[in-house]
Every structure is written in structure tokens, then in C-alpha cells.
LUMLUMDREN-2810 file (N, C-alpha, C; in Angstrom, 1 decimal):
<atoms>
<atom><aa>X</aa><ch>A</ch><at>N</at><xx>116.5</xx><yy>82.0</yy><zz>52.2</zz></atom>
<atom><aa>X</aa><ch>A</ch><at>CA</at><xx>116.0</xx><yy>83.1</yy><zz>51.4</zz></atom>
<atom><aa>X</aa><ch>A</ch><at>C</at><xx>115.5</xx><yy>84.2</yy><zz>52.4</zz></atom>
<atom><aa>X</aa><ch>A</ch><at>N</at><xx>115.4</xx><yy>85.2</yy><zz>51.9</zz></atom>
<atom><aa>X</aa><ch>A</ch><at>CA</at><xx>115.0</xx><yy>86.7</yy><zz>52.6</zz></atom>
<atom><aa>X</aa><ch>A</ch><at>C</at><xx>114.3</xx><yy>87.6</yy><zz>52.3</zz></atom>
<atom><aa>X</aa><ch>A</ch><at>N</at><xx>113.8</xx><yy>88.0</yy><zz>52.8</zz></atom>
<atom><aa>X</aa><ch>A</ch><at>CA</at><xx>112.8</xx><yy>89.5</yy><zz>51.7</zz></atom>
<atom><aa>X</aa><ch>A</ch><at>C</at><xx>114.2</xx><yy>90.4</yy><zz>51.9</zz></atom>
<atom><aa>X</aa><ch>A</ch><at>N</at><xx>113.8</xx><yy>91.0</yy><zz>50.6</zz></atom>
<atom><aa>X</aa><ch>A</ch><at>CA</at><xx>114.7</xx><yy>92.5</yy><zz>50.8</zz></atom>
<atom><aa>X</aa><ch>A</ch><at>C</at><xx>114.6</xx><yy>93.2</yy><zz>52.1</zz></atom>
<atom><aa>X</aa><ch>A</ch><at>N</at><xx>113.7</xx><yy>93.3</yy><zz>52.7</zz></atom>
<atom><aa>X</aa><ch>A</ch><at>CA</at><xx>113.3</xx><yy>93.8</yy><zz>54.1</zz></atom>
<atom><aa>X</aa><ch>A</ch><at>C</at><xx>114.0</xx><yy>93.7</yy><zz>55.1</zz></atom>
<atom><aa>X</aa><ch>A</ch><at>N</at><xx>114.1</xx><yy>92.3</yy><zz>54.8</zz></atom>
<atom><aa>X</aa><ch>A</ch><at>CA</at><xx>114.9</xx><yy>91.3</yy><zz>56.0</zz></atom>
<atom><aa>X</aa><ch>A</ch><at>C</at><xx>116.0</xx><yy>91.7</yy><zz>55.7</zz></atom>
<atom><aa>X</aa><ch>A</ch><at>N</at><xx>116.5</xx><yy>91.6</yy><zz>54.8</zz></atom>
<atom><aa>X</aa><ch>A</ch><at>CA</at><xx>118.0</xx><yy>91.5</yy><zz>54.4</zz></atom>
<atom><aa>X</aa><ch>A</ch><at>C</at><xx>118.9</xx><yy>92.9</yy><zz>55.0</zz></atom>
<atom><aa>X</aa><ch>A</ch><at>N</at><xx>117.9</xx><yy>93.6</yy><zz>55.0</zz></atom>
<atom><aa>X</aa><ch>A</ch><at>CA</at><xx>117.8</xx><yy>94.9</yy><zz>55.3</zz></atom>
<atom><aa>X</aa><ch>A</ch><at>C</at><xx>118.2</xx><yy>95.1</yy><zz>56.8</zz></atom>
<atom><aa>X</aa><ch>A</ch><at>N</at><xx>117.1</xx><yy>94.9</yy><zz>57.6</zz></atom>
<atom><aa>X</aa><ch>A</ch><at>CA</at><xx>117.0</xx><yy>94.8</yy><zz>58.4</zz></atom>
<atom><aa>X</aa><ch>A</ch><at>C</at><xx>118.2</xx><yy>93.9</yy><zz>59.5</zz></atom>
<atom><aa>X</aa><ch>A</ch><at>N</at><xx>118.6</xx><yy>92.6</yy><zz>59.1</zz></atom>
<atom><aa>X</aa><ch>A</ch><at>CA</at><xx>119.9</xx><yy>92.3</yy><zz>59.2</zz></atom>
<atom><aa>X</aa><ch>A</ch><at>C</at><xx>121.0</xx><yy>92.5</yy><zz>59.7</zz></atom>
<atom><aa>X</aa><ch>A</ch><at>N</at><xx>121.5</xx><yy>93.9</yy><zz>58.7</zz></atom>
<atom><aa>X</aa><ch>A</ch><at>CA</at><xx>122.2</xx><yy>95.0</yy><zz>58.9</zz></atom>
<atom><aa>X</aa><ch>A</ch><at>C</at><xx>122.5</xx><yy>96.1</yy><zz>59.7</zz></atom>
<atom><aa>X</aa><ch>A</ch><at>N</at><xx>121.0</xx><yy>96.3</yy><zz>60.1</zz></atom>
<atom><aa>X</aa><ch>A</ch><at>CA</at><xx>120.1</xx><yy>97.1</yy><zz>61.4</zz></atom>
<atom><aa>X</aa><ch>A</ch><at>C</at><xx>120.5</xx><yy>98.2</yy><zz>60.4</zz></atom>
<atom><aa>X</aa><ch>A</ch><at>N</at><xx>119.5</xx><yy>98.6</yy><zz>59.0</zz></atom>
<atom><aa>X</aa><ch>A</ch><at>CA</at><xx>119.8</xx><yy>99.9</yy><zz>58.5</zz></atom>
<atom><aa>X</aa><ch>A</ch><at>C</at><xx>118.2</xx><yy>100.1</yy><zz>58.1</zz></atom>
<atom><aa>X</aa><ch>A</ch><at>N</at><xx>118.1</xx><yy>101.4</yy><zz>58.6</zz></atom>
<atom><aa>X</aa><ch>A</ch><at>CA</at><xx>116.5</xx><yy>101.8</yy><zz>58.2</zz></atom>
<atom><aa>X</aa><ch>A</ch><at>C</at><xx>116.6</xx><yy>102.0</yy><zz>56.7</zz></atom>
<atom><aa>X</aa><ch>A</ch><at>N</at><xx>115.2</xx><yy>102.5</yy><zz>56.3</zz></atom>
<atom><aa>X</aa><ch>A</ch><at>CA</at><xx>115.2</xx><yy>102.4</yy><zz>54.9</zz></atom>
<atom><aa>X</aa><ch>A</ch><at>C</at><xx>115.8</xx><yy>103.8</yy><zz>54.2</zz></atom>
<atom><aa>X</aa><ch>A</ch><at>N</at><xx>116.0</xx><yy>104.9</yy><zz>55.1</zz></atom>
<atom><aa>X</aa><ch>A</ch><at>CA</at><xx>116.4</xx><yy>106.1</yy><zz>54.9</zz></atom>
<atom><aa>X</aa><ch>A</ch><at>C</at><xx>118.0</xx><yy>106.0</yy><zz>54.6</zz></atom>
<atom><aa>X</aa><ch>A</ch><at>N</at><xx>118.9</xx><yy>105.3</yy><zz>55.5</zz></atom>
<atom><aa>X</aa><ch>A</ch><at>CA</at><xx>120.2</xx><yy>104.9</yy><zz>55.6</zz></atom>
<atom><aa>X</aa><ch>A</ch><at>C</at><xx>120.8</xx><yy>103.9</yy><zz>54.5</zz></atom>
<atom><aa>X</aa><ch>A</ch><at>N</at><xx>119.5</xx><yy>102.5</yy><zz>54.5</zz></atom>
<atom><aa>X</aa><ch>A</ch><at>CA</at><xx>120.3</xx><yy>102.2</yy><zz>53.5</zz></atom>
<atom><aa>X</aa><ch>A</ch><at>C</at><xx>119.7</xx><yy>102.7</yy><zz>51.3</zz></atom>
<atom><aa>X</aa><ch>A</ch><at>N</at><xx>119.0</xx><yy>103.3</yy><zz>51.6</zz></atom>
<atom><aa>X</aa><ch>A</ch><at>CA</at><xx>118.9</xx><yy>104.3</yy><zz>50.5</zz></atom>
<atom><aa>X</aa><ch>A</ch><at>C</at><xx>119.6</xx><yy>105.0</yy><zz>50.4</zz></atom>
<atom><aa>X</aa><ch>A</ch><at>N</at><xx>120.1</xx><yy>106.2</yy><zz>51.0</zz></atom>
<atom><aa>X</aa><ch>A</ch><at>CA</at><xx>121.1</xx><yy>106.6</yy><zz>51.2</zz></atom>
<atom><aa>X</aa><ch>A</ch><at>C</at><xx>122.8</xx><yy>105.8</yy><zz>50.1</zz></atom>
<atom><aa>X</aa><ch>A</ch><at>N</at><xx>122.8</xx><yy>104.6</yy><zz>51.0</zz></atom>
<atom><aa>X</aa><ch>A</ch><at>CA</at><xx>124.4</xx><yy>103.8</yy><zz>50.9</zz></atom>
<atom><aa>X</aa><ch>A</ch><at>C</at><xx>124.0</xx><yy>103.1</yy><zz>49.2</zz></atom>
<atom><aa>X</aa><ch>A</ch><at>N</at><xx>122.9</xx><yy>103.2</yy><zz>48.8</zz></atom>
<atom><aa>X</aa><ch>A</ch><at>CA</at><xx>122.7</xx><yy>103.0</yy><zz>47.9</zz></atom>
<atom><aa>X</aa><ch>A</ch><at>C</at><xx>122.7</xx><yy>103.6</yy><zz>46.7</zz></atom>
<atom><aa>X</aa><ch>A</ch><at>N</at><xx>122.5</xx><yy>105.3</yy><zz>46.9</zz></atom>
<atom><aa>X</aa><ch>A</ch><at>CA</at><xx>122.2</xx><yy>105.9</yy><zz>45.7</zz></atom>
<atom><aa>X</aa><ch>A</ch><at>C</at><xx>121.2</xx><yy>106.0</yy><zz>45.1</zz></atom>
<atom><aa>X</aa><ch>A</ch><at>N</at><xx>120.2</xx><yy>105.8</yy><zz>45.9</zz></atom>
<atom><aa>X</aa><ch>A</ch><at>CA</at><xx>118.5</xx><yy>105.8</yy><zz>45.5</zz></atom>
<atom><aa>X</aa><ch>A</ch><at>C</at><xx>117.7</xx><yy>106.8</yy><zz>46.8</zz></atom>
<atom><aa>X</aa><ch>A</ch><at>N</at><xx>116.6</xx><yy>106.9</yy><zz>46.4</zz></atom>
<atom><aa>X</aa><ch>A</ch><at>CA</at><xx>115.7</xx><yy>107.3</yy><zz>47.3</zz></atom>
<atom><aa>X</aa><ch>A</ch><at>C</at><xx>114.8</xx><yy>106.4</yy><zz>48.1</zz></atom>
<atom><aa>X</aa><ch>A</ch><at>N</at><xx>114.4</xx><yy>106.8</yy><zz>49.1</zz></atom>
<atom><aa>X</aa><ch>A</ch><at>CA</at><xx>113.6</xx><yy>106.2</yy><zz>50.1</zz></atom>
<atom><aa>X</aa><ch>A</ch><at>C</at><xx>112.2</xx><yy>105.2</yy><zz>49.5</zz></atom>
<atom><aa>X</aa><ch>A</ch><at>N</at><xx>112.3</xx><yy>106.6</yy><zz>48.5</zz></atom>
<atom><aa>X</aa><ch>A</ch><at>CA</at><xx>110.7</xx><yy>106.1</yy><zz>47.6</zz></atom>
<atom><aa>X</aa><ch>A</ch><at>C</at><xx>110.8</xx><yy>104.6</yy><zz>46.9</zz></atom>
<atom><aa>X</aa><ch>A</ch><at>N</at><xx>111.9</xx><yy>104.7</yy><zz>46.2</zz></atom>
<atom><aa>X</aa><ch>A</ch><at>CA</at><xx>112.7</xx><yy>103.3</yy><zz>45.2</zz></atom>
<atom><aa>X</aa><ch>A</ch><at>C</at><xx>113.0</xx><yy>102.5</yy><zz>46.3</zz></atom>
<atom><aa>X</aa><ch>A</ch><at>N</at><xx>113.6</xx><yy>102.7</yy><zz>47.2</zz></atom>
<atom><aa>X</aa><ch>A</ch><at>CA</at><xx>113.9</xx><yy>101.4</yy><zz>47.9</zz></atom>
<atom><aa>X</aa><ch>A</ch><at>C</at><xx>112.4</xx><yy>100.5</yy><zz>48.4</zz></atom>
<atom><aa>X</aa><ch>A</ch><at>N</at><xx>111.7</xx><yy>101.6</yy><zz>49.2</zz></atom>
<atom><aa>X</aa><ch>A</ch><at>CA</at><xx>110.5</xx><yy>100.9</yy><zz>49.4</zz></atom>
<atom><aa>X</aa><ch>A</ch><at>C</at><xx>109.2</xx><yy>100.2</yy><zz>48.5</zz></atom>
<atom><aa>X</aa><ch>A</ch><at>N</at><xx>109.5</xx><yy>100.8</yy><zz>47.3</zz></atom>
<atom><aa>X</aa><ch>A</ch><at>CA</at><xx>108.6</xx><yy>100.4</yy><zz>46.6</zz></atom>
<atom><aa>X</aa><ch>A</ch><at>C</at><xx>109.6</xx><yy>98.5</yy><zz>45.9</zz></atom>
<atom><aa>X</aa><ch>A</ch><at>N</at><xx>110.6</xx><yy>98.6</yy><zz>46.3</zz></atom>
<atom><aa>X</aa><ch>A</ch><at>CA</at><xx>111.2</xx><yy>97.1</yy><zz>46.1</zz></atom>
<atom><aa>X</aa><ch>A</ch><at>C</at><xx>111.1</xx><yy>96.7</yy><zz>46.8</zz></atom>
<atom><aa>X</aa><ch>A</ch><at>N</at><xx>110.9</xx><yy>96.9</yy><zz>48.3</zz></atom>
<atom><aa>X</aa><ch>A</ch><at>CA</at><xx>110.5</xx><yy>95.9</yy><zz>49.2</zz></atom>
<atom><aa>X</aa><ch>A</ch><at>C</at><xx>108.8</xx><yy>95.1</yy><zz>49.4</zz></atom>
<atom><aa>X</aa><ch>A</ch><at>N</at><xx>108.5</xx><yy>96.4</yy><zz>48.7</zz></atom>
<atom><aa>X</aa><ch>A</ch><at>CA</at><xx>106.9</xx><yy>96.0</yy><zz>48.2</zz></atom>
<atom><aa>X</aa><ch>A</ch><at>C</at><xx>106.5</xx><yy>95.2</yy><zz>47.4</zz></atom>
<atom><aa>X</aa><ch>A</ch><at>N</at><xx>107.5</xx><yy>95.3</yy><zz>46.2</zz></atom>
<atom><aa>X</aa><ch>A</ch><at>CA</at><xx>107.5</xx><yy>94.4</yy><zz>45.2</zz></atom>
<atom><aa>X</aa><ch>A</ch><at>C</at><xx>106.6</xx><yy>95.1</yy><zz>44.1</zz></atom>
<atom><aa>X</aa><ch>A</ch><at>N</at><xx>106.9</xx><yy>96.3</yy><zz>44.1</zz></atom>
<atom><aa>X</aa><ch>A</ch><at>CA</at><xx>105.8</xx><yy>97.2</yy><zz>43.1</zz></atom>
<atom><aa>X</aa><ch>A</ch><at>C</at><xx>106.6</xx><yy>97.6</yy><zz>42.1</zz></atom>
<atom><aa>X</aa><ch>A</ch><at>N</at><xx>108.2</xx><yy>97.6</yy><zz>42.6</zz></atom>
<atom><aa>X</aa><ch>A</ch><at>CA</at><xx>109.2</xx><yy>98.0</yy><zz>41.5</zz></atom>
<atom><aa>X</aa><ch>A</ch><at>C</at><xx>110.5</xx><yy>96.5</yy><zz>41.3</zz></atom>
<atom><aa>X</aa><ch>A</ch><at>N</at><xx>111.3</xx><yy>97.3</yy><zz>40.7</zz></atom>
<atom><aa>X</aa><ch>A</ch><at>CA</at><xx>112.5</xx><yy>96.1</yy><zz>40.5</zz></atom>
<atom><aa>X</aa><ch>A</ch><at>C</at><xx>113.4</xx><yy>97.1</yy><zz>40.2</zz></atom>
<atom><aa>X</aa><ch>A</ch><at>N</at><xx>114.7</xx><yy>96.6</yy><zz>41.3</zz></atom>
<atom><aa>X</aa><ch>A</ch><at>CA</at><xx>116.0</xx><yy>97.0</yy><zz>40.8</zz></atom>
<atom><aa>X</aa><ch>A</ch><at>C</at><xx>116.6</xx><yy>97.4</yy><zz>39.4</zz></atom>
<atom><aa>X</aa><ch>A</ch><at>N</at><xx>117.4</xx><yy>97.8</yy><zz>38.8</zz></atom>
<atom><aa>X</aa><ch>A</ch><at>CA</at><xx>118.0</xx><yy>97.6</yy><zz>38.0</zz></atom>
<atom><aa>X</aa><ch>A</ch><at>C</at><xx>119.4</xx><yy>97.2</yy><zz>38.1</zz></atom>
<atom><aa>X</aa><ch>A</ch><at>N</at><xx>119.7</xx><yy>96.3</yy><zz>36.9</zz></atom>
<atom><aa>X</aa><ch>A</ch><at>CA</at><xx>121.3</xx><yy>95.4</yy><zz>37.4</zz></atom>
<atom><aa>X</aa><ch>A</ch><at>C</at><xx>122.4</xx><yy>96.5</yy><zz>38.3</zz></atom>
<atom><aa>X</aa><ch>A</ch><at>N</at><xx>122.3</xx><yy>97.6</yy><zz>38.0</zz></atom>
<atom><aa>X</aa><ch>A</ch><at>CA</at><xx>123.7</xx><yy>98.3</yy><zz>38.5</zz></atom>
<atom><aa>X</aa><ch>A</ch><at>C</at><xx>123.1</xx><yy>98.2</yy><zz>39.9</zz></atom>
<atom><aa>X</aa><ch>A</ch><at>N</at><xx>122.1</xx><yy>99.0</yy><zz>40.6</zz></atom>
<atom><aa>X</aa><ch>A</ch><at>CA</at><xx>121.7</xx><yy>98.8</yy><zz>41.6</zz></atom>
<atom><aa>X</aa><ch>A</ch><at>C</at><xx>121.6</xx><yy>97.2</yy><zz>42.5</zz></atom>
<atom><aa>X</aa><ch>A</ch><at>N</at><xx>121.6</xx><yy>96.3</yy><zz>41.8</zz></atom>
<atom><aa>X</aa><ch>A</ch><at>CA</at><xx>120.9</xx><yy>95.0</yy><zz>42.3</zz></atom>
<atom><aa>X</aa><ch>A</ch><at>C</at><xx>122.4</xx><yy>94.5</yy><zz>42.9</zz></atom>
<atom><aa>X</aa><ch>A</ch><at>N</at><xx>123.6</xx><yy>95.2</yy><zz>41.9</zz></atom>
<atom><aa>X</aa><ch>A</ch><at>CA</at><xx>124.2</xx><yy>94.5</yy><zz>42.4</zz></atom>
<atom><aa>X</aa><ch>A</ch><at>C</at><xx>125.3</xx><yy>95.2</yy><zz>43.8</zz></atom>
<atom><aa>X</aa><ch>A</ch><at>N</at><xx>124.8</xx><yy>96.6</yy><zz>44.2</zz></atom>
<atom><aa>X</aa><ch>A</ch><at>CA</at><xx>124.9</xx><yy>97.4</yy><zz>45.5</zz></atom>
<atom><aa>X</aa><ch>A</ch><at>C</at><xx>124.0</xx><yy>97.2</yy><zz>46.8</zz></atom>
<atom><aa>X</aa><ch>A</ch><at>N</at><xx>123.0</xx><yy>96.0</yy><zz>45.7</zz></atom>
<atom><aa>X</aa><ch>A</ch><at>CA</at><xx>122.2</xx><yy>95.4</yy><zz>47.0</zz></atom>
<atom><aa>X</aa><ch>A</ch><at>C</at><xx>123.0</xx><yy>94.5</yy><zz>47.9</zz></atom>
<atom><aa>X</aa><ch>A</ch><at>N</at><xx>123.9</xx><yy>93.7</yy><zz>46.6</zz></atom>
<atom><aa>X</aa><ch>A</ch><at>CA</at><xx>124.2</xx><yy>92.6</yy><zz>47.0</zz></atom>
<atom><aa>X</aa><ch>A</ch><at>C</at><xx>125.3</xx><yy>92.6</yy><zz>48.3</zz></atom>
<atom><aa>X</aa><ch>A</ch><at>N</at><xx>125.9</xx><yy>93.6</yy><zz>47.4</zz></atom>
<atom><aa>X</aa><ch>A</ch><at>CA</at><xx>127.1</xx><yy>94.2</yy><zz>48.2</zz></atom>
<atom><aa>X</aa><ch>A</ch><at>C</at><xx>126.9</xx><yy>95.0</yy><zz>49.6</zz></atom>
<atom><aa>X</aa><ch>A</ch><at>N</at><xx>126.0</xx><yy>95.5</yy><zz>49.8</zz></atom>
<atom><aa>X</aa><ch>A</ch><at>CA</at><xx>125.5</xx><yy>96.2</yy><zz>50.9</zz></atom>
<atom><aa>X</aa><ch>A</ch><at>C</at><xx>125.4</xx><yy>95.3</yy><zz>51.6</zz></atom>
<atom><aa>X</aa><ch>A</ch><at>N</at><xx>124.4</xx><yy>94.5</yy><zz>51.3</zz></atom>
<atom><aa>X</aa><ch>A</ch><at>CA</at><xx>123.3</xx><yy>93.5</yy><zz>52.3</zz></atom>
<atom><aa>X</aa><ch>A</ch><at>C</at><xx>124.5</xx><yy>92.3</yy><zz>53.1</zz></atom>
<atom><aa>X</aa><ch>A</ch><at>N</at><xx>125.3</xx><yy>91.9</yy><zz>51.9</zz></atom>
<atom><aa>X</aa><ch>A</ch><at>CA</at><xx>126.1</xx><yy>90.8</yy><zz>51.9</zz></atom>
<atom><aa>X</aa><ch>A</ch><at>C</at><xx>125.4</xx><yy>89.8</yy><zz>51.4</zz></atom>
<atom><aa>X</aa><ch>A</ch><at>N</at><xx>124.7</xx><yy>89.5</yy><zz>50.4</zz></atom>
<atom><aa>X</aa><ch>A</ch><at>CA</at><xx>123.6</xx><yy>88.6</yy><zz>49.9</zz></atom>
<atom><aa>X</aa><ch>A</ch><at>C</at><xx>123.6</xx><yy>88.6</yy><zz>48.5</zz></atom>
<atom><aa>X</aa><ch>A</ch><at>N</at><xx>123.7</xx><yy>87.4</yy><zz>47.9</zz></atom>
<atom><aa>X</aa><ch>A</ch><at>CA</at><xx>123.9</xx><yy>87.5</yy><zz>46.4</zz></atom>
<atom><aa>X</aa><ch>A</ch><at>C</at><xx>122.2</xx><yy>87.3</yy><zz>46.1</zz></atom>
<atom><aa>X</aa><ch>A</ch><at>N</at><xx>121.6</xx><yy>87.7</yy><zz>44.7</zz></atom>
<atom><aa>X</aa><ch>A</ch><at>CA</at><xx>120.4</xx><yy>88.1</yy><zz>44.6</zz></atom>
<atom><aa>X</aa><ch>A</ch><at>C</at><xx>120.0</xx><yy>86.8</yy><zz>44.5</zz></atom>
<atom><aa>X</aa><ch>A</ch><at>N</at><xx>120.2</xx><yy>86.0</yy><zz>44.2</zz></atom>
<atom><aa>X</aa><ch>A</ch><at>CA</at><xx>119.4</xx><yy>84.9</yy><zz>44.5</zz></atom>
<atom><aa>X</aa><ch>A</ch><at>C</at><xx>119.2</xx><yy>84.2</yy><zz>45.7</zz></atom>
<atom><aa>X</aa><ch>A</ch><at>N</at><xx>119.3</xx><yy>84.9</yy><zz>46.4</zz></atom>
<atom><aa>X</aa><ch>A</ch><at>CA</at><xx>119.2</xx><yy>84.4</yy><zz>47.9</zz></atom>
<atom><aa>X</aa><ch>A</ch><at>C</at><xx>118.2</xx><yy>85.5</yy><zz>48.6</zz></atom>
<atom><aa>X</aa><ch>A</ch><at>N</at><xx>117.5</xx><yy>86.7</yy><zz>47.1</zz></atom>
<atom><aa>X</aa><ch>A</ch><at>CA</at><xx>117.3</xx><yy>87.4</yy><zz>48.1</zz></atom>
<atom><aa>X</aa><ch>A</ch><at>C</at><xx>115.3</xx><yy>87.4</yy><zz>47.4</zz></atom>
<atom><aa>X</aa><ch>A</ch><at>N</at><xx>114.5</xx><yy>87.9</yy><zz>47.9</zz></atom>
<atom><aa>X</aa><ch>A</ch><at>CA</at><xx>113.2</xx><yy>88.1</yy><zz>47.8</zz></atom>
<atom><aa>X</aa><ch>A</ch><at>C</at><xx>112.5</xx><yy>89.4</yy><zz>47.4</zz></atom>
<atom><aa>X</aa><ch>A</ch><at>N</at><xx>111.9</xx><yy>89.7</yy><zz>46.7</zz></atom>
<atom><aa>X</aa><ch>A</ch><at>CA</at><xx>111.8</xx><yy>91.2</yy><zz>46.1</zz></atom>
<atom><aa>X</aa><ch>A</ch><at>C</at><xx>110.0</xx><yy>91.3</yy><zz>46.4</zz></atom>
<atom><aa>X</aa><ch>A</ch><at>N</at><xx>109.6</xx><yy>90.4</yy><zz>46.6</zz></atom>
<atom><aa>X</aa><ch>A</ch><at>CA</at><xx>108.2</xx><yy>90.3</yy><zz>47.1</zz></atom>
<atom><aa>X</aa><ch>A</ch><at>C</at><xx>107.6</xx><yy>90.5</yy><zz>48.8</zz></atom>
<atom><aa>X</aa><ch>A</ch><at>N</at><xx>106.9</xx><yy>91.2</yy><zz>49.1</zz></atom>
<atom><aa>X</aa><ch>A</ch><at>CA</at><xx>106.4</xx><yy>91.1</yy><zz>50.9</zz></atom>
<atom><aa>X</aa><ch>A</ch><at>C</at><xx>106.3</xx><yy>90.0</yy><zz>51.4</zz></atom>
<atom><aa>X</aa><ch>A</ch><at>N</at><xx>106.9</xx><yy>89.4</yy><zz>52.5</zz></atom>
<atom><aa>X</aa><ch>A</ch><at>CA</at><xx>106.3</xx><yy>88.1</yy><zz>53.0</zz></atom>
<atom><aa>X</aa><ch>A</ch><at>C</at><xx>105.0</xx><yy>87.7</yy><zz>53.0</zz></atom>
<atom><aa>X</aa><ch>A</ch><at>N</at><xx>104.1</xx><yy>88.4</yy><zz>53.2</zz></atom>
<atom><aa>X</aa><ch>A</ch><at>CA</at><xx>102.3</xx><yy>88.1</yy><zz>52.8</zz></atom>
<atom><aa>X</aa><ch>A</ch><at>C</at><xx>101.9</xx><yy>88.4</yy><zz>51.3</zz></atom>
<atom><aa>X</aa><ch>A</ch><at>N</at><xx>102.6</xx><yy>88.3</yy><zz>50.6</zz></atom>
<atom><aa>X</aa><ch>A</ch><at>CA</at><xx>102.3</xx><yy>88.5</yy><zz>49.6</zz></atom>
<atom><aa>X</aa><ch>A</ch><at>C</at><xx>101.2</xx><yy>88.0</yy><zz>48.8</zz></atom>
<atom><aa>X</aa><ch>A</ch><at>N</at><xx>101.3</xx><yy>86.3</yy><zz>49.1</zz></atom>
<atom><aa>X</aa><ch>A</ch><at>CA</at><xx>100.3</xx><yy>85.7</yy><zz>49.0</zz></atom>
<atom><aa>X</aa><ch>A</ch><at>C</at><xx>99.0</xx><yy>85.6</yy><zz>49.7</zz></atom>
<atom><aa>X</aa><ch>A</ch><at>N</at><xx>99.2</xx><yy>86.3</yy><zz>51.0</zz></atom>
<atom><aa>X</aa><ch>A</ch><at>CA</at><xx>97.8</xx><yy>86.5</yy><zz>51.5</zz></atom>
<atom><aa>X</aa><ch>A</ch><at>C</at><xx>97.1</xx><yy>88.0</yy><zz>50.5</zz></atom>
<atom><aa>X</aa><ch>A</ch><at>N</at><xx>97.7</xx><yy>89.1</yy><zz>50.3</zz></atom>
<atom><aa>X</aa><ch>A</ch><at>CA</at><xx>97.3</xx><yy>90.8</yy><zz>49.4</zz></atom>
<atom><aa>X</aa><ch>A</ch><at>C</at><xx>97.0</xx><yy>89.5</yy><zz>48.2</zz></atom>
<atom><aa>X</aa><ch>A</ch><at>N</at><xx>97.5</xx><yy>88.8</yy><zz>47.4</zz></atom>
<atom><aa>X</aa><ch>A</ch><at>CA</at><xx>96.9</xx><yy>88.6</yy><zz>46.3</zz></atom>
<atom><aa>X</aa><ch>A</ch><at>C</at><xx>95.6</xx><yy>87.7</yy><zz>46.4</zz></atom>
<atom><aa>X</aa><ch>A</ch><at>N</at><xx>95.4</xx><yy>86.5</yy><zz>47.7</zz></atom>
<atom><aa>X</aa><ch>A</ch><at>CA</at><xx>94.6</xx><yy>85.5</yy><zz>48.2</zz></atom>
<atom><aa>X</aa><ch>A</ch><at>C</at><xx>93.2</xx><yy>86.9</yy><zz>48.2</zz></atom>
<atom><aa>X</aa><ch>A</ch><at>N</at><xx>93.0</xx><yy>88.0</yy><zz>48.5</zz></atom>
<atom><aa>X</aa><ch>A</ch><at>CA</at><xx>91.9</xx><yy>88.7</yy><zz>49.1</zz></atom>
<atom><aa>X</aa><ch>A</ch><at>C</at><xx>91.5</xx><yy>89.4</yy><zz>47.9</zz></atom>
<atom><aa>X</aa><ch>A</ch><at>N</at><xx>92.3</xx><yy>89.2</yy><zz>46.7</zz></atom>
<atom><aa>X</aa><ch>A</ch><at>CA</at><xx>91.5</xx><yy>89.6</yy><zz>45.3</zz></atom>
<atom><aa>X</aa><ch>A</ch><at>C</at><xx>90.5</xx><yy>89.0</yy><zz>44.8</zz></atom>
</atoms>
């Protein structure tokens, strides 16, 4: 499993580039890697296709995620 980040990152595409190859903005992409938004199917599945990762392989949440919610 991967964070979207990673998956990203993988690729060696910043978030400018692969927003871009996606058809979204910088703003949308990052707020998915944050886990503040959620794709929608058409997009999820140009994730898949970009990244080379089918979505269930992939993580829409920050790796610390659990520490930002632990400090509530």
C-alpha cells in the first residue's frame, strides 16, 4: 500500500506536473493527499492510470495521520 504521495512520488512527478497530466489543479490534488478531499470515480481512475496503481492499493490519508488525529 502507498499514500497517494508516494505513489506520486514514485513516478518522480511534483504535484504541479502530475495535476497537470491529470486535469485538476494543484489545489485538488493536494488536498487528496491530505486526505481533506476525495477523488471522484472519473478522476480516480487517471490516478490509477498515471500512477500505475489500482486504487486499492492506493492510500488517500497522510502517513501520520494517526499521530494529527492522536493530538486531538
Amino acid at each position: 500500500m502507498l499514500s497517494l504521495k508516494q505513489a506520486r512520488e514514485a513516478k518522480k512527478l511534483t504535484q504541479k506536473e502530475a495535476a497537470k497530466l491529470l486535469g485538476i489543479s494543484v489545489d485538488a490534488l493536494g488536498n487528496y493527499e491530505r486526505g481533506k478531499t476525495y477523488p471522484d470515480v472519473p478522476i480516480l481512475r487517471k490516478i490509477e492510470e498515471l500512477y500505475g496503481i489500482p486504487y486499492d492499493r492506493l492510500i488517500f490519508l497522510p502517513l501520520d495521520y494517526d499521530k494529527v488525529v492522536n493530538k486531538i
